[in-house]
Structure formats: structure tokens, C-alpha cells
N, C-alpha and C positions, 0 to 999 in steps of 0.2 A: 481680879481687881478691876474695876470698873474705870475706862478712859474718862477722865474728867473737861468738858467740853466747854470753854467761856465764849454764849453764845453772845456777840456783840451786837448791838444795831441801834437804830435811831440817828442824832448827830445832827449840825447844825445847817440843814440843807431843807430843800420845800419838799424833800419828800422822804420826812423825817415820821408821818403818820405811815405812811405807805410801807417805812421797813418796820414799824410797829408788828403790822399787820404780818408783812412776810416772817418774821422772826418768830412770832408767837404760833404761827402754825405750823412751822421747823420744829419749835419746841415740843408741841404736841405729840407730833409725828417721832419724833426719833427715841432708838429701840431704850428704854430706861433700865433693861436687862446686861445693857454693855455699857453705857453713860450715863454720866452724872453730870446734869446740865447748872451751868451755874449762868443764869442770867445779869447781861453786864448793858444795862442801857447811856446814851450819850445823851442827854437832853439839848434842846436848842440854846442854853447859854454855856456848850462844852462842860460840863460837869458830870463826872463819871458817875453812875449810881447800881450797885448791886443788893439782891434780896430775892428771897422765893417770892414773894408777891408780882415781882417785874414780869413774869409770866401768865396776869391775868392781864386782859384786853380793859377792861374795865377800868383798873387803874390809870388809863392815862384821859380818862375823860376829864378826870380833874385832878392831872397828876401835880399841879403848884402846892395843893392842899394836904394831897398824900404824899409827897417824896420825902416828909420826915420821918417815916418809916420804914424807908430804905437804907442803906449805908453809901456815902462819899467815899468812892474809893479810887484806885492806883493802880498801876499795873507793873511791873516793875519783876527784874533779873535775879537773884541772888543761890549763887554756888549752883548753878547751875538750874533750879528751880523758878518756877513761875508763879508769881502771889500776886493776890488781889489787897492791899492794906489798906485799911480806914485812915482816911484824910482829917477826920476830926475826932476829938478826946481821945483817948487811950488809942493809939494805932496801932492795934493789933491785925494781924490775919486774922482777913475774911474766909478766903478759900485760896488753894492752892490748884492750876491750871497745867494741865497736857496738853493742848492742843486749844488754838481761836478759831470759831468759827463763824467772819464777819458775814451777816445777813444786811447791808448797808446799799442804799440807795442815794445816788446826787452826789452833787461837788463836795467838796470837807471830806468825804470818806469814803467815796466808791472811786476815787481817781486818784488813789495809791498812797494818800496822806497815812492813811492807816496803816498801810502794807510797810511802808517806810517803816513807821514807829515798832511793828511785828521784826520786820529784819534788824535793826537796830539792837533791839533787846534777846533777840535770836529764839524767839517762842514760833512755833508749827504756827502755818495757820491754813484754812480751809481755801482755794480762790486762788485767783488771777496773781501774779506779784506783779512789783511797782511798775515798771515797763506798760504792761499788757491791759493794768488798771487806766494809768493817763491817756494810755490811748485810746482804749476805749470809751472815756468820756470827754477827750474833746473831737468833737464831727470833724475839724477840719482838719486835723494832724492824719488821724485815721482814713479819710476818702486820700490824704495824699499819700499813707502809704500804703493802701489798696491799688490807686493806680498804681504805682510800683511794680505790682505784682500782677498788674492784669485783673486786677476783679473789677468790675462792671459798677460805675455810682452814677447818679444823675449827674446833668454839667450841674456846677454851681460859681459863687462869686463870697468872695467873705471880705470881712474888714474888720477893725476895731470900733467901740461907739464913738470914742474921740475924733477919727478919722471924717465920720461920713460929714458932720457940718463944711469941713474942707475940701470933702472930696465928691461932695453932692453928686454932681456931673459926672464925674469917672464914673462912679458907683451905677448910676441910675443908666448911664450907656451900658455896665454891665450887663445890666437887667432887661435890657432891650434885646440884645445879642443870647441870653437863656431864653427870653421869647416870655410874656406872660400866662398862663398866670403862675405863679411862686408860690414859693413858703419861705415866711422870715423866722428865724430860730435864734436862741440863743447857743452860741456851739458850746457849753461844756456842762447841759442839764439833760434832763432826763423825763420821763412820765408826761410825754407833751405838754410842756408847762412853757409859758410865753410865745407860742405859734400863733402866728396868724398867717391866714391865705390873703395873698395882693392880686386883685384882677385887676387894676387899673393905677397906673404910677400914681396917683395922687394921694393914695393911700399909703405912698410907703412909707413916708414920713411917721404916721402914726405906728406903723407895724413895726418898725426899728425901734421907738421908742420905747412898744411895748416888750422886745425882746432885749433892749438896755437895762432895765430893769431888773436883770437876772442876771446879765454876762457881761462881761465888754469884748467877748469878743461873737464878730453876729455871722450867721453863713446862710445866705439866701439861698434857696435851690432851686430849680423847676418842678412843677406839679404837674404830676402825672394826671391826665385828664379823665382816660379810660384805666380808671385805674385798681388792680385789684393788690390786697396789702397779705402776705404770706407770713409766719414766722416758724421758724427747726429751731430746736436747742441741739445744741451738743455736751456730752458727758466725756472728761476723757483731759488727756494732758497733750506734751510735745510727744507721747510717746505710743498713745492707743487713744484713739477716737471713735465715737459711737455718737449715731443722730437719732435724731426722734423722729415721729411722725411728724408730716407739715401741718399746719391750721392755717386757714383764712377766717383772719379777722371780721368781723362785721362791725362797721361804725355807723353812729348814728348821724353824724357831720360829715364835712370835705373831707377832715383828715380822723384819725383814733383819737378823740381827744382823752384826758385827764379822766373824764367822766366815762368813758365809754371802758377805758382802761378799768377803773377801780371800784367805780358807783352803777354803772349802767347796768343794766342784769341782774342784778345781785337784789333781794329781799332782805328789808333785816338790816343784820351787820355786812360790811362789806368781806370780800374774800379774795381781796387785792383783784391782782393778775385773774386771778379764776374768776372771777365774776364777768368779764369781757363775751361779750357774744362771739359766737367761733363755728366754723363749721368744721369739721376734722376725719377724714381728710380733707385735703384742700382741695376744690373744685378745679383742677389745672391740668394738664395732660401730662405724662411721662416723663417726656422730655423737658418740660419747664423742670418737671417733679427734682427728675435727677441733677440737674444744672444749679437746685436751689440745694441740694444736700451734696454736691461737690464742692460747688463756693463758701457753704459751711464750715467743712472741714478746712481746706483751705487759709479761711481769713482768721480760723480759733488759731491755725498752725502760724500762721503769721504775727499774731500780736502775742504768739507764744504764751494761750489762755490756758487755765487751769480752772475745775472743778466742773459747774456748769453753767452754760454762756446759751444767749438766747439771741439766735441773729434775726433780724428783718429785714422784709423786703419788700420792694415796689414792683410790680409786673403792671407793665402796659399792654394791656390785652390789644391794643389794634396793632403795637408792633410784634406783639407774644416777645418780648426783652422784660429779662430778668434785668433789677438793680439791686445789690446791697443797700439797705438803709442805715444800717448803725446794729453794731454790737451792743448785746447789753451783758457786762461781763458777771453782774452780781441778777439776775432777772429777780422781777416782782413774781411774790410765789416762790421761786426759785423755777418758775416753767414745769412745775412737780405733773400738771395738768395736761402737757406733750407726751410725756414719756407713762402716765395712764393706759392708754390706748395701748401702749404694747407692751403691756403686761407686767412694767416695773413699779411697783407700788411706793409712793412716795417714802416712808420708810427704809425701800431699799437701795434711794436713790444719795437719800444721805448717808447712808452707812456705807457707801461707794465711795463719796465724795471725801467723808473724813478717813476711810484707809488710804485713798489714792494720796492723801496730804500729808499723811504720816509716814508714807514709802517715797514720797518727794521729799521731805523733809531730810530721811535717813541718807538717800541717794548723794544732797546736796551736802550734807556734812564732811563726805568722805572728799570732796573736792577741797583743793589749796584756795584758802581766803586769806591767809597772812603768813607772816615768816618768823620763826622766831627765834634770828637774828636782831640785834638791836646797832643800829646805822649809828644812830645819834652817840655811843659810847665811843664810838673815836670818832666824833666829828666836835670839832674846834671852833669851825663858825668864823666869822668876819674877824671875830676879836682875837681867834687864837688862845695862848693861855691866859692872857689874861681875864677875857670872856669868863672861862671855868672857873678862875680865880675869884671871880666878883659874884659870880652864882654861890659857889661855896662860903662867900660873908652873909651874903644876903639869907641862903639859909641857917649859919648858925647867929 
């Protein structure tokens, strides 16, 4: 019998095209001999929508026009089972689910909103849980608890966007003290989306506003001048870890932009992640080599990630010092394009990833989540009996 897989993505975030893209070529890729993929897309006005068509790319060129021949649907618990039900006319089951496997990029849904609603309703699902998800997508939670741990991040200086009109001056002696030139960020996105570089204070004013736009909450860091940009994935849980080969990125800017990430490279249609210029291996010596796949390991063990997670990194080649740049715990692609190279075929990297979820899943069952004692049958409360007394009118 065939594992039945609700592969999720899209959602109300700016890089809702990008897990298009990632989801659709998951789809492709995975073995149809063992799974039965039911596609579950989230549009930008939060509305669930499932059908075999969700698995053409095409569809979403003009998907306003085409989503009424999809189904509105649900996700929802019952006797133990996981169903997909129709939201409008007749609510019948759509399809019935085994296992979720979120392909999700950006805030709304890669920083654990999802994983939440997955543990909630107690369905498997593929990926990082809620923990491992937030922190991963806000920058500034995460470099504090890397320091924690000794992993190596740029200095940086953060605030809220409400704060800076007040705190101009604090702020901007920040910035003086990390030394310029910067990067101003929005801390909880994702696919370089609202970066700008500051080489001169007068700019920063426009560069926060342009990174308010997306967050309130902003994290400026310093810019690595000589700088070359790495990234490892890892495959693997709290319990067995495996890295990939390194890449260095190639960008066509200061920093990897949006463009370099998804459009740049790529002829045609885009091919997310894989379209990025890259050279692989990475141009670095040994020692960086190994420094950049021990703090790998590491910082997946630390945010206690699951499935596979794509770390980057900053190398200043005139100090030769590694930095952590940010986990990406859902990667564009899924990083299918690191683990190529040595010999794991994208295919087999999913078929990893959802048994590893589905022996996580069993693992976590056999542990104590509730008791089933009930406290409240002898407890009396402020009122005593008459409390009980008044419940029992109020129900009959």
C-alpha cells in the first residue's frame, strides 16, 4: 500500500512563488512506486486549495482564474485519521493523509505556524518542529543562541522599526562601533528579500525603512568586505547526521541577492535554489572546509532540526574566519543540488527524509504527553459545591 504524502506549500509570505517552485520539483522527483502524492497549496489570501492539477507550474501563472477547479479544503483529526474535506457544497473527503510534507518558505509558514497546527492535530509531518522552525527564521533569536554555544556570527546590533525614530542615536552609535559598511535586514524573512548594504550613515535611514517594510523587527550586521559566501546542507535528525558537499556561491552584487538566488542562471523557467551560480566544491582549504561542516552539525543539533537544513556562511578570506550566516531549515530546492555531487539522487534524498519522519514520529508517540487521570473530577473550585451545583442547572 502506498504511503499517502500531503505535500504542502505556497502561503501568505513573499516567497510564496519560490516554494511553488520548490514543491513542484519534490513532486516530480519522488518515488510514485511508494507515494501517493496529494498536492495541498496555501494561496496568498490563506485559503487551502487541493487537486491533481496543483502539480502543474503552469497553473499558477494565472492561478485567480484557475483555482475554481481545484477544491477548498481542510485538514482536520478524526478517529485517528487524517482528511483533506471540502470547504464548500457537499463536504465530502477529498483525500485521506499519512504523513505532511511542508515544502514552505518565509514567515506564516516556515517559522513553525504550521508545525504548530501539524502537532496540534497529531499528523507526521516531514521537517524541523515548532522550536527549531522560529528559530530558524528569526536572525536575531538564533545568532543569540549560537553565541550560546560558541558558533562564530558577525557582530551585529538589532532593534524593533518602532524603536529607531526614538532611538536614532543609540542605534546609529551602534553602527559606528560594528564599523561600516553593513547590511540592514529584515530579521524573520528569508530569499534576500528587503537587504540593503549602508556604506555611509546617511543612508541608513532609507535602508531600515526599506527592511520595515517586511518586519518590525530589523538586525543590522557588518559586511564582510573580502568576502567569500559558502553553503553545507545537512540530512539527519537529533540522532544521525550527514553533510553534503560545500558550494560557494557566486553572486552578481555585494550580497546573493533574490535574483542571483532564483532568476540568475537559470534559462527559461526558473529552478529556484538550483539556478544560483555555484562552484562545488568550494574554493577554501581544509581547514575552513572542516570548521564549515563541524559548525554544521553542530548548530542543526542545536536548534534540534529535522529533515534537511541548508546552513550558510560568511568567510573573510583576509582573516580566513568562518561566520554562520542563518539556517535555512525548509532550503529552496530542498539543497537536492549539494547532495548531487555525492552521489545521492534527489529521489533518494526524499525518500530519507519522509522515513526519517515517520520513525520520528513513532519514536515520539511512545513518550508521556498526557495523563489520563482527570484532576478536575474532584476539584471543587472557589465555589465548592455549590459551583457544581450551578454547573449541573446550567446543564440541565
Amino acid at each position: 500500500m502506498k504511503i499517502k504524502v500531503g505535500v504542502i506549500f505556497g502561503g501568505k509570505t513573499v516567497e510564496n512563488e519560490v516554494s511553488i517552485i520548490s514543491a513542484i520539483q519534490a513532486m516530480n522527483q519522488m518515488d510514485l512506486e511508494k507515494y501517493e502524492i496529494i498536492p495541498i497549496y496555501i494561496s496568498k489570501d490563506r485559503t487551502w486549495y487541493s487537486g491533481k492539477m496543483l502539480d502543474d507550474i503552469d497553473v499558477y501563472k494565472d492561478f485567480d482564474n484557475l483555482k475554481k477547479y481545484a477544491k477548498k479544503v481542510t485538514l482536520y483529526q478524526k478517529n485517528g485519521g487524517f482528511y483533506l474535506q471540502k470547504l464548500t457544497g457537499f463536504k465530502s473527503i477529498v483525500a485521506e493523509l499519512d504523513i505532511i510534507f511542508p515544502i514552505v518558505h518565509g514567515n506564516n509558514v516556515e517559522d513553525g505556524s504550521l508545525q504548530g497546527y501539524f502537532e496540534t492535530i497529531g499528523i507526521p509531518y516531514v521537517g524541523p518542529g515548532i522550536i527549531g522552525s522560529a528559530l530558524g527564521m528569526d536572525k536575531i533569536i538564533q545568532k543569540q543562541v549560537f553565541q550560546s554555544v560558541g558558533i562564530p556570527v558577525v557582530p551585529y546590533t538589532w532593534f524593533y522599526d518602532v524603536e529607531y525614530a526614538e532611538k536614532k542615536n543609540e542605534i546609529v552609535s551602534e553602527v559606528e562601533k560594528i564599523e561600516l559598511p553593513v547590511i540592514v535586514k529584515p530579521a524573520t524573512l528569508g530569499s534576500s528579500v528587503g537587504i540593503t548594504v549602508v556604506k555611509k550613515i546617511a543612508d541608513l535611514d532609507k535602508a531600515v525603512d526599506e527592511a520595515s517594510r517586511y518586519a518590525s523587527k530589523i538586525i543590522i550586521e557588518k559586511a564582510i568586505e573580502d568576502l567569500v559566501e559558502v553553503n553545507c546542507s545537512v540530512l539527519g535528525n537529533y540522532e544521525f547526521m550527514e553533510t553534503s558537499v560545500i558550494e560557494e556561491v557566486l553572486s552578481s552584487d555585494e550580497i546573493l541577492s533574490y535574483k542571483d538566488k532564483y532568476i540568475g542562471g537559470s534559462k527559461g523557467k526558473s529552478k529556484g535554489m538550483a539556478s544560483a551560480s555555484r562552484i562545488v566544491p568550494a574554493r577554501i582549504d581544509k581547514k575552513l572546509a572542516d570548521e564549515v561542516l563541524e559548525i554544521s552539525k553542530k548548530a542543526f543539533r542545536t536548534l534540534n532540526l529535522s529533515g534537511v537544513c541548508r546552513m550558510d556562511y560568511l568567510i573573510d578570506k583576509k582573516a580566513n574566519k568562518v561566520y554562520l550566516n542563518e539556517p535555512n531549515t525548509i532550503p529552496g530546492s530542498l539543497a537536492f543540488y549539494l547532495w548531487s555531487p555525492k552521489g545521492k539522487k534527489y529521489r533518494e534524498l526524499l525518500d530519507e527524509m519522509i522515513t526519517m519522519a515517520v520513525k520520528e514520529y513513532k519514536d515520539q508517540s511512545k513518550k508521556i504527553c498526557s495523563f489520563d487521570t482527570n484532576i478536575l473530577s474532584d476539584f471543587a473550585g472557589a465555589k465548592g459545591a455549590k459551583g457544581l451545583k450551578g454547573l449541573k442547572n446550567k446543564i440541565n
